[in-house]
mmCIF file of the C-alpha atoms, coordinates in Angstrom:
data_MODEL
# 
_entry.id   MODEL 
# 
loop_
_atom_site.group_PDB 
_atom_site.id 
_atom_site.type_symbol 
_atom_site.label_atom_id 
_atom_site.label_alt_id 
_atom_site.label_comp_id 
_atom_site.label_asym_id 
_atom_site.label_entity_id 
_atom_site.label_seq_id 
_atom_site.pdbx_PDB_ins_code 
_atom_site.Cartn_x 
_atom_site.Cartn_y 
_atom_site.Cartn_z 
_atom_site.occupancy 
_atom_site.B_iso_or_equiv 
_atom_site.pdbx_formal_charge 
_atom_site.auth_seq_id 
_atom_site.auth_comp_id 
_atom_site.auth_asym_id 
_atom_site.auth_atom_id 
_atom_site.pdbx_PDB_model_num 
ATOM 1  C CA . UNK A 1 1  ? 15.902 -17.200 -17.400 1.00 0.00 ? 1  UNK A CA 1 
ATOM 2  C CA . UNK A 1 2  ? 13.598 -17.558 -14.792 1.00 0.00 ? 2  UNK A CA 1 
ATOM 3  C CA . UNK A 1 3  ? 14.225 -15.774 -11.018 1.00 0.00 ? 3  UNK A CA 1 
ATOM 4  C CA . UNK A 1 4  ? 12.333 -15.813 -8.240  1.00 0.00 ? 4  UNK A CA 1 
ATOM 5  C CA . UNK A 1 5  ? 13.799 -13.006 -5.349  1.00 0.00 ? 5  UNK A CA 1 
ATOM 6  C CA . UNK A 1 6  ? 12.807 -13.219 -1.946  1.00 0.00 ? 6  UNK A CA 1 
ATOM 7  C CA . UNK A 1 7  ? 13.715 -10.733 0.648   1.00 0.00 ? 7  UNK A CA 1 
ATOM 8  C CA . UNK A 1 8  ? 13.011 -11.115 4.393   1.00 0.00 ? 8  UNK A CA 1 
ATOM 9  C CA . UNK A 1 9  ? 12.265 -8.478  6.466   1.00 0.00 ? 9  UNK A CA 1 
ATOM 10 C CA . UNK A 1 10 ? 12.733 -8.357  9.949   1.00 0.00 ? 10 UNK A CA 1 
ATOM 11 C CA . UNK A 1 11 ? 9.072  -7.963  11.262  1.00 0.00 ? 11 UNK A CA 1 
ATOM 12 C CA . UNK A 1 12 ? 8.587  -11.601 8.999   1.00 0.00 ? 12 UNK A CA 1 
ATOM 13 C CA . UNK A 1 13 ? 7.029  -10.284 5.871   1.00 0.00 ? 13 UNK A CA 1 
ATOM 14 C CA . UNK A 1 14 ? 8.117  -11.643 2.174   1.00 0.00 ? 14 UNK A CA 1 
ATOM 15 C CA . UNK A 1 15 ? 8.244  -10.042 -0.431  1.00 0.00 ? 15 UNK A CA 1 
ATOM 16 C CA . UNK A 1 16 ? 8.749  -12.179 -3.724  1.00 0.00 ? 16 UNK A CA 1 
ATOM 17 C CA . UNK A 1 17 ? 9.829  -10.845 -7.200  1.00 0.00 ? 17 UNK A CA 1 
ATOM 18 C CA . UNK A 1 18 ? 9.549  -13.423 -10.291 1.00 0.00 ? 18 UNK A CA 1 
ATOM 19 C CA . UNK A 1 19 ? 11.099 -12.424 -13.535 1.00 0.00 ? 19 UNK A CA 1 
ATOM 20 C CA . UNK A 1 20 ? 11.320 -14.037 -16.505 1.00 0.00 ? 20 UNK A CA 1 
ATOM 21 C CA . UNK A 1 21 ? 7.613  -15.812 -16.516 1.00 0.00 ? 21 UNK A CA 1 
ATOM 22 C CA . UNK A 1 22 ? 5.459  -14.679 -19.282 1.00 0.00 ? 22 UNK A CA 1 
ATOM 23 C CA . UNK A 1 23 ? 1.849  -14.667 -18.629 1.00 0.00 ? 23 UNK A CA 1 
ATOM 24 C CA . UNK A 1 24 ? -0.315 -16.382 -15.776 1.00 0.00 ? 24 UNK A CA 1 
ATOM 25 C CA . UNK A 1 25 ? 1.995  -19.415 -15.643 1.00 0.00 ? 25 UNK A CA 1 
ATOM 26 C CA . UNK A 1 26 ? 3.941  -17.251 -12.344 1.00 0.00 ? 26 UNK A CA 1 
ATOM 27 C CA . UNK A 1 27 ? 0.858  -17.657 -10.415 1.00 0.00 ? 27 UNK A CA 1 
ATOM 28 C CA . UNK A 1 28 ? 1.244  -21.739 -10.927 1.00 0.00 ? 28 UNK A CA 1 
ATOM 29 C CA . UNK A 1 29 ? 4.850  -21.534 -10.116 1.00 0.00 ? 29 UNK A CA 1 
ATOM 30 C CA . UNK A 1 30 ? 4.622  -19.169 -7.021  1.00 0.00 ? 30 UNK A CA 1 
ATOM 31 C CA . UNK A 1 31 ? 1.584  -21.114 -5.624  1.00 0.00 ? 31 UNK A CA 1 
ATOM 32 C CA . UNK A 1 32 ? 2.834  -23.549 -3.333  1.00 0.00 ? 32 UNK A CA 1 
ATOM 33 C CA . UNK A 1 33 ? 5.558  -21.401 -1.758  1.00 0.00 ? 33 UNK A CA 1 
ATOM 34 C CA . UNK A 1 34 ? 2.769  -18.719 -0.868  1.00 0.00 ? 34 UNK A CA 1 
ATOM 35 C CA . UNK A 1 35 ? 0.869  -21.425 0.544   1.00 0.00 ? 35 UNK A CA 1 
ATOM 36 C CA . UNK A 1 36 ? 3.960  -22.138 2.970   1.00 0.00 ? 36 UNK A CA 1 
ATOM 37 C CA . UNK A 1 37 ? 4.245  -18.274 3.797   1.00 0.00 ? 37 UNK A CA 1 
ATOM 38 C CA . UNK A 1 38 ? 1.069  -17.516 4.529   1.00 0.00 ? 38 UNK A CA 1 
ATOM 39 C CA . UNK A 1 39 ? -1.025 -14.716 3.825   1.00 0.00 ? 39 UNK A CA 1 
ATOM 40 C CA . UNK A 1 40 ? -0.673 -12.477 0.995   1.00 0.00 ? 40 UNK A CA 1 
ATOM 41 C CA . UNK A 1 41 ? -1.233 -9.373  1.386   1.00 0.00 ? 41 UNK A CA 1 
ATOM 42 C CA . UNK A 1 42 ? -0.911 -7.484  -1.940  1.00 0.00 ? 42 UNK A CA 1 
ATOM 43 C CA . UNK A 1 43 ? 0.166  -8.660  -5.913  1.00 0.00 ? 43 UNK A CA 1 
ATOM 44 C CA . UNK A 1 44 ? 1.427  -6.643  -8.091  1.00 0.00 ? 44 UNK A CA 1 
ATOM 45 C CA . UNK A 1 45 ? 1.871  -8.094  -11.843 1.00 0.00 ? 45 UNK A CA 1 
ATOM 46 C CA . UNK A 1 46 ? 4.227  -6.963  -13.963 1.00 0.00 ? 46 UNK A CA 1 
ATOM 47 C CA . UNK A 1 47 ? 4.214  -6.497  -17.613 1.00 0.00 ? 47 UNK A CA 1 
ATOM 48 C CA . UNK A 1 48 ? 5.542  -9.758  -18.109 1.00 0.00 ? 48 UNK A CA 1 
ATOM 49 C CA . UNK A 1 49 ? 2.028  -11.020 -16.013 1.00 0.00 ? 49 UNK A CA 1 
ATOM 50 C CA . UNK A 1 50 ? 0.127  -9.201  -19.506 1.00 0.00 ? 50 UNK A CA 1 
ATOM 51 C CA . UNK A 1 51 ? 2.495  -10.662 -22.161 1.00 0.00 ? 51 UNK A CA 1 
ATOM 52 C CA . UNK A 1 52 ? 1.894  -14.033 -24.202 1.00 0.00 ? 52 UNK A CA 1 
ATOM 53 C CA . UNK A 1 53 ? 4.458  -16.454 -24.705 1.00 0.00 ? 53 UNK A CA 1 
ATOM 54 C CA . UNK A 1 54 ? 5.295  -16.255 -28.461 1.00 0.00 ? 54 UNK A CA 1 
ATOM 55 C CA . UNK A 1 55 ? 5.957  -20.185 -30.221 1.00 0.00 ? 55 UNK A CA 1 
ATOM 56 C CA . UNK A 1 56 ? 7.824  -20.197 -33.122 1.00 0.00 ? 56 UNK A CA 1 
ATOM 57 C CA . UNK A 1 57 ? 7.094  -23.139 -35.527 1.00 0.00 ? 57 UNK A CA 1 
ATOM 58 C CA . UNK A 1 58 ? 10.211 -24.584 -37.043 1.00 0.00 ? 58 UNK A CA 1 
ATOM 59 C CA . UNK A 1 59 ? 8.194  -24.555 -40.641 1.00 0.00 ? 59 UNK A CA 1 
ATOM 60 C CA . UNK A 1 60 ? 8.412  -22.047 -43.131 1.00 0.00 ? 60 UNK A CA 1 
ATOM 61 C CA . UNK A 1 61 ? 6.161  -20.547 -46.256 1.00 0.00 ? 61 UNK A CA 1 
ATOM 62 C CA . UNK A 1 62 ? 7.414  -19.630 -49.068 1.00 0.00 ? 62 UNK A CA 1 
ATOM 63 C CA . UNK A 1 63 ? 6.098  -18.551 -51.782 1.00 0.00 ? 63 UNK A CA 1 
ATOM 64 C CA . UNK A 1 64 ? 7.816  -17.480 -55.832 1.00 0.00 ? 64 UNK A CA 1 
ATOM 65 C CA . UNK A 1 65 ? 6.250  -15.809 -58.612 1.00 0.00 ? 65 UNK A CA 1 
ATOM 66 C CA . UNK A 1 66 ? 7.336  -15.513 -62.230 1.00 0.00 ? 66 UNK A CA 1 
ATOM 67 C CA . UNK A 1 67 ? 6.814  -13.341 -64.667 1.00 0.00 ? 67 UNK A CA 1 
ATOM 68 C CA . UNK A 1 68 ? 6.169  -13.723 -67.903 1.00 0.00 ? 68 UNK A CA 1 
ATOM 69 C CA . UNK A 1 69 ? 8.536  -10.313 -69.195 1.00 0.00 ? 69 UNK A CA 1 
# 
């Protein structure tokens, strides 16, 4: 599930947490609302930021021997 957290503090700066976005995809998502904020002033990435989205393939190997006992 994807979340992006804002919280407002009351001298005007944002501070925005996404979870849920694997890899450099957040920075696409997150883009045009830091645009409308204005300045950032520090990113942090989180583990998720490092991780690679894992695809599963809906096909399967599989292989059979036989022996010859």
């Amino acid at each position: 599930m994807e979340t992006l957290e804002f919280i407002i503090y009351p001298d005007g700066r944002v501070q925005e947490t996404v979870t849920g976005i694997v890899g450099t995809s957040c920075a696409e998502v997150t883009a045009a609302i830091e645009a409308q904020l204005g300045l950032v002033l520090s990113h942090e990435p989180t583990s998720e930021f490092f991780a690679t989205e894992v695809q599963q393939s809906g096909l399967a190997n599989t292989q059979s021997t036989y022996s010859d006992w």
